[in-house]
C-alpha positions in Angstrom: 91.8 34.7 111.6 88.4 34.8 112.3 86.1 36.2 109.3 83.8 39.5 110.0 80.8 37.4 110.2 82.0 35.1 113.2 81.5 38.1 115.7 77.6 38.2 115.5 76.8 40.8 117.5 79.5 39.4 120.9 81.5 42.4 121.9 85.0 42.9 120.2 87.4 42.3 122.9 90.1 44.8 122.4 93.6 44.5 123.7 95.0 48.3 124.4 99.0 49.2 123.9 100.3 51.6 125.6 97.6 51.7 128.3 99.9 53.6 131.2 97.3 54.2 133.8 98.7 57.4 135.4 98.7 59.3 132.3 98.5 59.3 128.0 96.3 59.4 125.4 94.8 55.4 126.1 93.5 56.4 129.4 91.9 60.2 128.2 90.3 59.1 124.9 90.1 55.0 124.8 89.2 53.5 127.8 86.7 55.8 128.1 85.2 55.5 124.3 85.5 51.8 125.0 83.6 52.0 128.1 80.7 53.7 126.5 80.2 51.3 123.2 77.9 48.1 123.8 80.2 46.6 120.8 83.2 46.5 122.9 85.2 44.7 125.5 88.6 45.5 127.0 90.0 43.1 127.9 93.6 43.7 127.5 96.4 46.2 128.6 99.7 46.4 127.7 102.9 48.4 128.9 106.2 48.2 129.4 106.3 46.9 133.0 104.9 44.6 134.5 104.4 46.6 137.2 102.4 49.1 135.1 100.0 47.1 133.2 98.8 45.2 136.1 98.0 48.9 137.7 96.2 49.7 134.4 94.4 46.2 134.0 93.1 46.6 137.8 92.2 50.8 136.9 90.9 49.8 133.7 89.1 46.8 134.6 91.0 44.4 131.6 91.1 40.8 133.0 94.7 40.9 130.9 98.0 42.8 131.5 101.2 42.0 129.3 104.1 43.7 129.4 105.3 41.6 125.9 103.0 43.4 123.1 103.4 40.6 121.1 102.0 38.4 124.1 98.8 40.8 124.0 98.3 40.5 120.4 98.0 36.4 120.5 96.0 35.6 123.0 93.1 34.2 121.9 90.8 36.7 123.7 91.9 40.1 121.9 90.0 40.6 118.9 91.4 43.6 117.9 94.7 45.3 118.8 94.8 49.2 119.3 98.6 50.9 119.4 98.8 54.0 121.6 102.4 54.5 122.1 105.2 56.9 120.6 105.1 56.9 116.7 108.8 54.8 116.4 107.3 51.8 117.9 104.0 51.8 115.7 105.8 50.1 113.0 106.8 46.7 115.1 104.1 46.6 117.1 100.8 46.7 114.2 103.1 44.4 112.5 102.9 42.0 115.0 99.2 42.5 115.4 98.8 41.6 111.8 100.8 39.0 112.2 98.3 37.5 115.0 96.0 37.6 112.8 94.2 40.6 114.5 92.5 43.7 113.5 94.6 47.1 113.9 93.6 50.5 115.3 96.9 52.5 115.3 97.2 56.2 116.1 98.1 58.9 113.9 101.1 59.1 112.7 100.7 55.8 111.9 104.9 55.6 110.9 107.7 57.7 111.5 108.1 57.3 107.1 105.8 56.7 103.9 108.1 53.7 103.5 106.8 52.2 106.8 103.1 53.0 106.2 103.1 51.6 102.8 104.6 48.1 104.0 101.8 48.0 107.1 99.0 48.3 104.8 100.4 45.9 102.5 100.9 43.6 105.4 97.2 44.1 106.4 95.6 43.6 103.2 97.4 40.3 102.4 96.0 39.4 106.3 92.4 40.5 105.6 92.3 42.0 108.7 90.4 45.3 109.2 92.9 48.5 110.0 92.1 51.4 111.1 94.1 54.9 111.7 93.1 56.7 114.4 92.1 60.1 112.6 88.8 60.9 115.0 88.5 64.9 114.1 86.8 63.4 111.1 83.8 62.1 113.2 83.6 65.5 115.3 79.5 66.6 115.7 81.0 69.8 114.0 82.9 68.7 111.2 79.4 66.5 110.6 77.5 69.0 110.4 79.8 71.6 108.4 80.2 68.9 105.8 76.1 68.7 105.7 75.9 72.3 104.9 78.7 72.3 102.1 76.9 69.3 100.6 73.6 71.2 100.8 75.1 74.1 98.9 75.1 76.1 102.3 78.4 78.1 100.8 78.3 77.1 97.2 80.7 77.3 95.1 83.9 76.8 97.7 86.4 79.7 96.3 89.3 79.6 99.2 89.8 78.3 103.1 92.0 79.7 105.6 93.6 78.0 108.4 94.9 79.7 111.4 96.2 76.4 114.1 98.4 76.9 116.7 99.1 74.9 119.7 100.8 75.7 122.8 103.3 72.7 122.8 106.6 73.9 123.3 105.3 77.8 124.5 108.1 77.3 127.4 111.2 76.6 127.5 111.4 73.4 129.4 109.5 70.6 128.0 108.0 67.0 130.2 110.5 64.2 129.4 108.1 62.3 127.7 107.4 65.0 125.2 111.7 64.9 124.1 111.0 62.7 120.9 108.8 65.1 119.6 111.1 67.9 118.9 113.5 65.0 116.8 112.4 65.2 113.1 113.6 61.5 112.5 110.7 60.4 114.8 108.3 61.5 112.9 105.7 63.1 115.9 106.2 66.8 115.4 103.9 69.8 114.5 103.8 68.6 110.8 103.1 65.3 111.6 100.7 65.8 114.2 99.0 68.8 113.9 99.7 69.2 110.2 98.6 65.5 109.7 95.1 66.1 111.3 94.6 69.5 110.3 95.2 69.1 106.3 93.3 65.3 106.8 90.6 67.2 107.7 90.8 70.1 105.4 90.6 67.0 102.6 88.1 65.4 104.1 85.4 68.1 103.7 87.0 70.0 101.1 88.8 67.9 98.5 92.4 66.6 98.1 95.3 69.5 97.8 96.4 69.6 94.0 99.4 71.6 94.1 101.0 73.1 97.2 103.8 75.6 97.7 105.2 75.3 101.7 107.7 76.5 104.1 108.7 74.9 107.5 111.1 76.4 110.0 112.2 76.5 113.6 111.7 79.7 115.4 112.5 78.1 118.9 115.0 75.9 118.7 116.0 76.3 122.9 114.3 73.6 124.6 115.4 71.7 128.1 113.8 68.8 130.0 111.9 69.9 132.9 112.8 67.1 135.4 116.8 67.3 134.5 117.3 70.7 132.5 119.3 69.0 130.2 119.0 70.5 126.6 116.8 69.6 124.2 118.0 69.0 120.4 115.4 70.8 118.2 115.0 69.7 114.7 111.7 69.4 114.2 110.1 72.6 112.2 107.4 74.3 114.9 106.2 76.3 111.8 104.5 75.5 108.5 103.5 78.3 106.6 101.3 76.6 103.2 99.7 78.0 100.0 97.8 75.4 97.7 95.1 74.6 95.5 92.0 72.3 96.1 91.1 69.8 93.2 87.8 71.5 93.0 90.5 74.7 92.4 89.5 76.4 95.5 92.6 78.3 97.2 93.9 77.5 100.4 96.1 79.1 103.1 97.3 77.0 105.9 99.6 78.6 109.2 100.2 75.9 111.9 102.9 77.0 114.7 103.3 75.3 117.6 105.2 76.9 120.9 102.4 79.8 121.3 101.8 80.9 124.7 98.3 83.0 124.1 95.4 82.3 123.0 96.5 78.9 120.9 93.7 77.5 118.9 92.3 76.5 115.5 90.2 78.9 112.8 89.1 77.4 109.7 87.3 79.7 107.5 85.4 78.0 104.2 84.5 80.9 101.7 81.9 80.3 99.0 79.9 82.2 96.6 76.6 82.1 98.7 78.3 82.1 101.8 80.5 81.3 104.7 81.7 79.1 107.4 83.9 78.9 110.3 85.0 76.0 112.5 86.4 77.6 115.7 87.9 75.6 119.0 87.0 76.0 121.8 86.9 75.1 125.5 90.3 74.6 127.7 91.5 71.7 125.0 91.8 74.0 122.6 95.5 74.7 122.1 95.8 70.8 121.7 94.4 70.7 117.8 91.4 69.6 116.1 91.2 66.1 117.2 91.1 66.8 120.5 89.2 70.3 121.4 85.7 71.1 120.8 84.6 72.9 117.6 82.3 75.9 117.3 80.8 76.5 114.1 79.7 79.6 113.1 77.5 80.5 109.3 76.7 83.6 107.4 75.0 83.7 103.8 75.5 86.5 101.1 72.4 88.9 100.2 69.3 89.6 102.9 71.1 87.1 105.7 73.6 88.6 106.9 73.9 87.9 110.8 76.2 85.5 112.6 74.4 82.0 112.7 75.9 79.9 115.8 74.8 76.5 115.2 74.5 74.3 118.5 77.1 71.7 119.0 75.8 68.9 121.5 78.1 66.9 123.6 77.0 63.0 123.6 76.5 62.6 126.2 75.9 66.0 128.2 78.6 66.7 129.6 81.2 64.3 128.1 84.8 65.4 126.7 85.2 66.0 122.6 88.5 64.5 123.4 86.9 60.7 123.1 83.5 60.8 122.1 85.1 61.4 118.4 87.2 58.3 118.9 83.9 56.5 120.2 82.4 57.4 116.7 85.4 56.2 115.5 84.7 52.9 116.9 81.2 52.9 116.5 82.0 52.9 112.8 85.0 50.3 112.9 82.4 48.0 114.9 80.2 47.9 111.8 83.0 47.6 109.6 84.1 44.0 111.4 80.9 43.0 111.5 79.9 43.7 108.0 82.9 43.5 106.3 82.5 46.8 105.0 85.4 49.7 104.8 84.0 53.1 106.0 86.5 53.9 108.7 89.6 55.6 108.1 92.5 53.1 107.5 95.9 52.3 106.9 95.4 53.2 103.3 94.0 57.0 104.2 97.2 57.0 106.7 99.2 56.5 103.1 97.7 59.2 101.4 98.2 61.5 104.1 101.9 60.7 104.8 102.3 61.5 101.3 100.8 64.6 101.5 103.3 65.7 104.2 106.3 63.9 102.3 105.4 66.6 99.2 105.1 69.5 101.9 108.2 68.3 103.3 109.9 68.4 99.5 108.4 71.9 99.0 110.1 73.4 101.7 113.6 71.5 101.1 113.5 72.8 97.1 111.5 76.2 97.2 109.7 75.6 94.7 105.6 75.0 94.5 105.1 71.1 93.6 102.1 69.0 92.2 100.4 66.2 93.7 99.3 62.8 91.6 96.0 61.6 93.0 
């Protein structure tokens, strides 16, 4: 494959899975992220049909559409390979990117198991191929700036956090079609996995890595039927993960996720030090959709003489542009320089690892009862 340096500074021509031009994640956060990078090209769209990636090549403006994946991922002008479909397929499909010889941005969950992550970034390494998980709330203006302050002693010593997230997914009791996999646990795309996976990422990311953790995960609505056919939905995935653990700086943490609530759904994270406090709220209409995708308030107070509520302005880049992908563009931004350098800042497959584990010890927390330890 070709090595970092052979890019220069051409555009990455990027090759998009998953691309359905009607509706999906691709088309809200991607394309557009894409389109507003001078490092990037798309020049490639994939989908099932034939029918539907020409629609999304000619709505998209790709000179490419495949309906084979593995067609996309060798031709000669795709640089680098992005997987935006339902978390079974991920596994195949990066592995045949890698196998092309082509760099890898795949979405979180980046597998339905540990198992599966572990053997994709195995695969990419021995490629030397860049790989990148798609965990943008990291890159959020908000989270940037909150992780600013707590380096600049803004709360000093972190003592506990509490997270309040809850999303409105599954609030009714017929659900879209296309949402059906979710509520299976084997495919690995439920509130733990989703929400949980970018939630606690980015509880780690400011904060530390979780230590010890004591957890509980149930289903409070397990009654579910397809909107388009009313046939019943099998429920197994837990919409519910109530969490206690410790930080490895020993700060405690709460954590209550629930998915399936039908006011006011939304994230709270509350950082308490000794000098002071600080709260990531969402907001805006995305809100109930978790902190990847909504805007984030942030909100300060210090101990002693300040004591008012400090609200610290949040700009969109640009005005007016959706949270939803300028953190992906960041994302981008960073994995441009990555290819180009050779460097290693984004997020990869190896992050998506460490965070499947994570959930794999929460998982064995609530199966045993009984508060388990974490090896770092």
């Amino acid at each position: 494959m070709r090595g970092a340096s052979g890019f220069g500074r051409g555009k990455i021509k990027v090759g998009i899975i998953g691309a359905a031009p009607e509706r999906g994640w691709a088309a809200r956060a991607h394309v557009p992220a894409l389109k507003a990078l001078p490092d990037f090209r798309l020049t490639a769209v994939g989908t099932t049909r034939r029918e539907s990636a020409n629609a999304a090549a000619a709505a998209f403006g790709a000179a490419h559409a495949f309906a084979d994946a593995g067609e996309l991922s060798r031709h000669p002008e795709v640089d680098l390979v992005v997987v935006t479909v339902k978390v079974p397929a991920h596994l195949e499909l990066v592995r045949s990117a890698i196998d092309a010889g082509k760099h890898v941005l795949c979405e979180w969950p980046l597998t339905r198991t540990t198992a599966e992550a572990e053997s994709l970034t195995q695969a990419a390494d021995a490629a030397g191929v860049h790989d990148a998980i798609g965990l943008q709330a990291r890159y959020s203006f908000t989270v940037l700036q909150a992780q600013a302050l707590i380096a600049d002693d803004y709360v000093g010593r972190v003592l506990s956090v509490t997270v309040h997230a809850t999303r409105s997914k599954g609030a009714e009791e017929t659900v879209p079609g296309w949402s059906e996999y979710t509520y299976q646990r084997e495919n690995g795309a439920g509130l733990l996995e989703v929400a949980g996976g970018h939630t606690l990422d980015l509880v780690e990311y400011l904060l530390g890595e979780f230590t010890e953790l004591s957890a509980d995960l149930s289903v409070q609505r397990p009654e579910h039927r397809v909107t388009e056919t009313g046939r019943p939905v099998e429920v197994s995935s837990p919409d519910h993960l109530l969490l206690h653990g410790r930080l490895a700086g020993g700060a405690a943490v709460s954590v209550h996720l629930h998915d399936g609530k039908p006011t006011a759904a939304g994230t709270r994270i509350e950082i308490e030090g000794t000098r002071g406090d600080l709260f990531l709220v969402s907001t805006g209409d995305k809100a109930p959709m978790g902190v990847q995708i909504s805007e984030l308030d942030l909100y300060g107070i210090r101990h002693g003489r300040e004591m008012n509520w400090l609200k610290l302005p949040v700009p969109l880049e640009p005005p007016g542009a959706a949270a939803e992908w300028t953190n992906v563009a960041r994302l981008y931004a960073t994995l441009a320089e990555d290819i180009r350098s050779g460097t290693r800042r984004t997020p990869g497959f190896a992050a998506g690892v460490r965070l499947h584990r994570l959930l794999d010890t929460v998982r064995l927390s609530a199966e045993t009862g009984k508060r388990q330890s974490r090896q770092l």
